[in-house]
C-alpha positions as CSV (number, residue, x, y, z in Angstrom):
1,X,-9.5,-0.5,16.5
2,X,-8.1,-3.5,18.1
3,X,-8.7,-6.7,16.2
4,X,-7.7,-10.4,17.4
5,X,-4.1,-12.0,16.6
6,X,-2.9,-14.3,14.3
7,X,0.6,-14.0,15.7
8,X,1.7,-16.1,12.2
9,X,1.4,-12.9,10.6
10,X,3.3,-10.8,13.2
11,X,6.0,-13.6,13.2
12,X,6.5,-13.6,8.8
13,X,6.5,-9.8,9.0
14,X,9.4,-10.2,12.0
15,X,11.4,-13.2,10.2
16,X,11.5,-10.6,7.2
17,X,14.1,-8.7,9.4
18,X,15.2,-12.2,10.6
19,X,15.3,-15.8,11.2
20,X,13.6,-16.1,15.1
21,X,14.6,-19.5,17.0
22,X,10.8,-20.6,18.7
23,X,12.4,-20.0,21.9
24,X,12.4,-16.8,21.6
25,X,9.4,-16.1,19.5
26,X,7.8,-17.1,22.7
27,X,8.7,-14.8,24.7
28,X,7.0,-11.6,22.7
29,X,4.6,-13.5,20.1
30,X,1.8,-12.3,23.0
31,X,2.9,-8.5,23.7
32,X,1.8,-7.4,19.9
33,X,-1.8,-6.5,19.4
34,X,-3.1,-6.1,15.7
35,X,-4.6,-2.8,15.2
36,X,-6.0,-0.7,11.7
37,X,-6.2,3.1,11.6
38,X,-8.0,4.7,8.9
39,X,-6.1,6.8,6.4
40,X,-5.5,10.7,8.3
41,X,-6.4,9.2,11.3
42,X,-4.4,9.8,14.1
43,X,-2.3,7.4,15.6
44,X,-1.0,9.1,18.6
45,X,-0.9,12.5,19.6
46,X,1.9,15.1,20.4
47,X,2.0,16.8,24.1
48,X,1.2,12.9,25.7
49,X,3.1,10.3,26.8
50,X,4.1,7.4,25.0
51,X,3.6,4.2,25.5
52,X,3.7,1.6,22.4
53,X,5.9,1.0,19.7
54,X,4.6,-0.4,16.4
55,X,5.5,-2.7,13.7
56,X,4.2,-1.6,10.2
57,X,2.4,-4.9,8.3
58,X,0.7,-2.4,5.8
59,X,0.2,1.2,4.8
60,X,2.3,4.4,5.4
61,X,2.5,6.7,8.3
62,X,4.2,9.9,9.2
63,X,6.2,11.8,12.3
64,X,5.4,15.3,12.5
65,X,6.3,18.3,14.5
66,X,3.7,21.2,15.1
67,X,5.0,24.6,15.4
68,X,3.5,27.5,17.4
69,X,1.7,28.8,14.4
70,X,0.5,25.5,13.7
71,X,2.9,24.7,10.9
72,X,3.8,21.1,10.5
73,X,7.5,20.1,9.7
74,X,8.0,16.4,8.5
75,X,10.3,14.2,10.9
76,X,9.9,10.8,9.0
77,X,7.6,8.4,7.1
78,X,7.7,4.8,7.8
79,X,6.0,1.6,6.0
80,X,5.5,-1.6,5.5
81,X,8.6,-4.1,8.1
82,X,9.0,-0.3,9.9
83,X,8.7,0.3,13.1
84,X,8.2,3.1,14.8
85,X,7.9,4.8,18.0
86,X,8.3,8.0,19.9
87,X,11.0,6.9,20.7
88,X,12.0,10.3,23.0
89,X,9.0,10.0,24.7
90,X,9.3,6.4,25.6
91,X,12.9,6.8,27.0
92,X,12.4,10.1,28.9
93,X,8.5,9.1,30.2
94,X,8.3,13.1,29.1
95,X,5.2,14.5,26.9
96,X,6.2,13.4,22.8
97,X,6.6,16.7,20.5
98,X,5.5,14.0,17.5
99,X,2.0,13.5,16.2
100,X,2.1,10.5,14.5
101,X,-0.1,10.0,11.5
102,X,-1.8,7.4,8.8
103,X,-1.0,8.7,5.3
104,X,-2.7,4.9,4.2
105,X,-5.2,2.9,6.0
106,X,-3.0,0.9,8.1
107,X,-2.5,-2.0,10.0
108,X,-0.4,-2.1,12.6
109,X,1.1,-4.2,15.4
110,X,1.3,-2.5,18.4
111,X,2.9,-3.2,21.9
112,X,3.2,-1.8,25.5
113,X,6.8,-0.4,25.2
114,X,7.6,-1.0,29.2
115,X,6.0,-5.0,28.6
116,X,8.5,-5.6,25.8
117,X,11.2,-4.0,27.5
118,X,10.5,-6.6,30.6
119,X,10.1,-9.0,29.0
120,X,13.4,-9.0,26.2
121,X,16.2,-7.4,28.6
122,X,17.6,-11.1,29.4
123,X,17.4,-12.4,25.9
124,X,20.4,-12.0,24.1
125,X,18.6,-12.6,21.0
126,X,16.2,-9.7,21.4
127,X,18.8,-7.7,22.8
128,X,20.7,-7.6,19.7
129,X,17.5,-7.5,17.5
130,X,16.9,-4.3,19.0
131,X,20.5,-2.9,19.2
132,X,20.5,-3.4,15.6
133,X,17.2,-2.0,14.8
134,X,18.5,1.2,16.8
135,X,21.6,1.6,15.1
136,X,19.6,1.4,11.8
137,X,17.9,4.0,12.9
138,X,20.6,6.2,14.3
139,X,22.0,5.9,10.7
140,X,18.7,7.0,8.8
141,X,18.8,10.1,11.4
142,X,22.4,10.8,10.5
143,X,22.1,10.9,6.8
144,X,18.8,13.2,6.9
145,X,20.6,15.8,9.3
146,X,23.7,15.3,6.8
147,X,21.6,15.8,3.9
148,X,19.4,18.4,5.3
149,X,22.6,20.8,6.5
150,X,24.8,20.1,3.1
151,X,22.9,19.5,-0.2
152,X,21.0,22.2,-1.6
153,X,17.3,21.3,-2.5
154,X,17.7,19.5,-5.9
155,X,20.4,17.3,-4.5
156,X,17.3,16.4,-1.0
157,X,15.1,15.8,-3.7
158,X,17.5,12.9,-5.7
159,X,18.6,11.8,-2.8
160,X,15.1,11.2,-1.8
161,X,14.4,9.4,-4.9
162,X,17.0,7.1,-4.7
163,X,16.8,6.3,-0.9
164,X,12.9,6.0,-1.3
165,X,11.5,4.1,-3.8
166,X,8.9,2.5,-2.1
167,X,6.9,5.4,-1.0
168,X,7.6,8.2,-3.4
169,X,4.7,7.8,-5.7
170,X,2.6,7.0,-2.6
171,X,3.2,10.4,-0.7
172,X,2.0,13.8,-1.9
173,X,4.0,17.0,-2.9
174,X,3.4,18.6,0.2
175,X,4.3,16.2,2.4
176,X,7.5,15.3,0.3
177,X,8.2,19.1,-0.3
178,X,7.6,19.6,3.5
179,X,10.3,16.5,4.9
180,X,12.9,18.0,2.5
181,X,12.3,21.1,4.2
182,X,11.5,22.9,0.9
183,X,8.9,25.5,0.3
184,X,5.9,24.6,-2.2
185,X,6.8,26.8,-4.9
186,X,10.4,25.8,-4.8
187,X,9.1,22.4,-4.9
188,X,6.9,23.2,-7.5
189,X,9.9,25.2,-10.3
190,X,12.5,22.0,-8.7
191,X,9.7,19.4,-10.2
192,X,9.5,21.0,-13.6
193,X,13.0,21.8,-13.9
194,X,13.7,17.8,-13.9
């Protein structure tokens, strides 16, 4: 559900991440449309194609693949100053294999990917914004795969921990069990065990 902007509060979230000359506030203050989605609900569907990114203000959502059997396997959880995308989808104009998810009631600024895009490819400003925001993510990706292929469950689970503060208590076992790519009953013997 759409409701109307108070682009003040899109532009505190934004000069959390950093400080944005008026200038070029100006040119994306308009693009970003406040939106709520109710906790499970879902915020946009695998097999179509994408078309916004989104800026978290508040709540907690989730990535997900769907396997053949209908198995889910946990791609990534973002919250509050996050944003997030399908970010494949976006770049390739190609159907997204993510479902993306409210774990929280959320609210959420959203904005036509290809409108952004227009509009920031001459500003140096947002051009660097976003290089850095990519490269932040690139890094998060790189230690998951790292973490995923080298540490043995326990060591996921610490890791986890430490890299997550902020949402641990706020996620369930299953869906923390299910990003470290741990069974439940593992999960279960690795929770006592600590």
């Amino acid at each position: 559900m759409s409701i109307p902007n108070n682009s003040d509060q899109l532009r505190a979230l934004f000069s959390q991440m950093t400080k944005i000359p008026d200038q070029e506030w100006l040119i994306i203050k308009d693009l970003f449309k406040l939106t709520h989605f109710k906790k499970g609900e879902i915020i946009e569907e695998s097999g179509i194609i994408s078309t916004h990114i989104g800026l978290i203000e508040k709540g907690l959502i989730r990535g997900y693949y769907t396997l053949l059997n209908g198995s889910e396997k946990a791609k990534n959880f973002r919250y509050e100053g996050n944003f997030f995308a399908n970010y494949n989808s976006l770049l390739t104009k190609e159907p997204s294999l993510i479902t993306i998810q409210a774990l929280e009631d959320c609210t959420v600024w959203l904005a036509h990917f290809d409108s952004l895009h227009h509009k920031i490819k001459n500003s140096l400003f947002w051009q660097t914004f976003l290089r850095r925001a990519n490269e932040r993510e690139f890094l998060i990706k790189e230690r998951r795969e790292y973490e995923l292929l080298t540490l043995n469950a326990k060591e996921r689970y610490l890791s986890f921990l430490r890299s997550s503060p902020q949402i641990h208590e706020r996620l369930s076992q299953y869906h923390i069990a299910n990003y470290l790519g741990i069974d439940r009953s593992s999960f279960n013997r690795l929770i006592k065990s600590l």
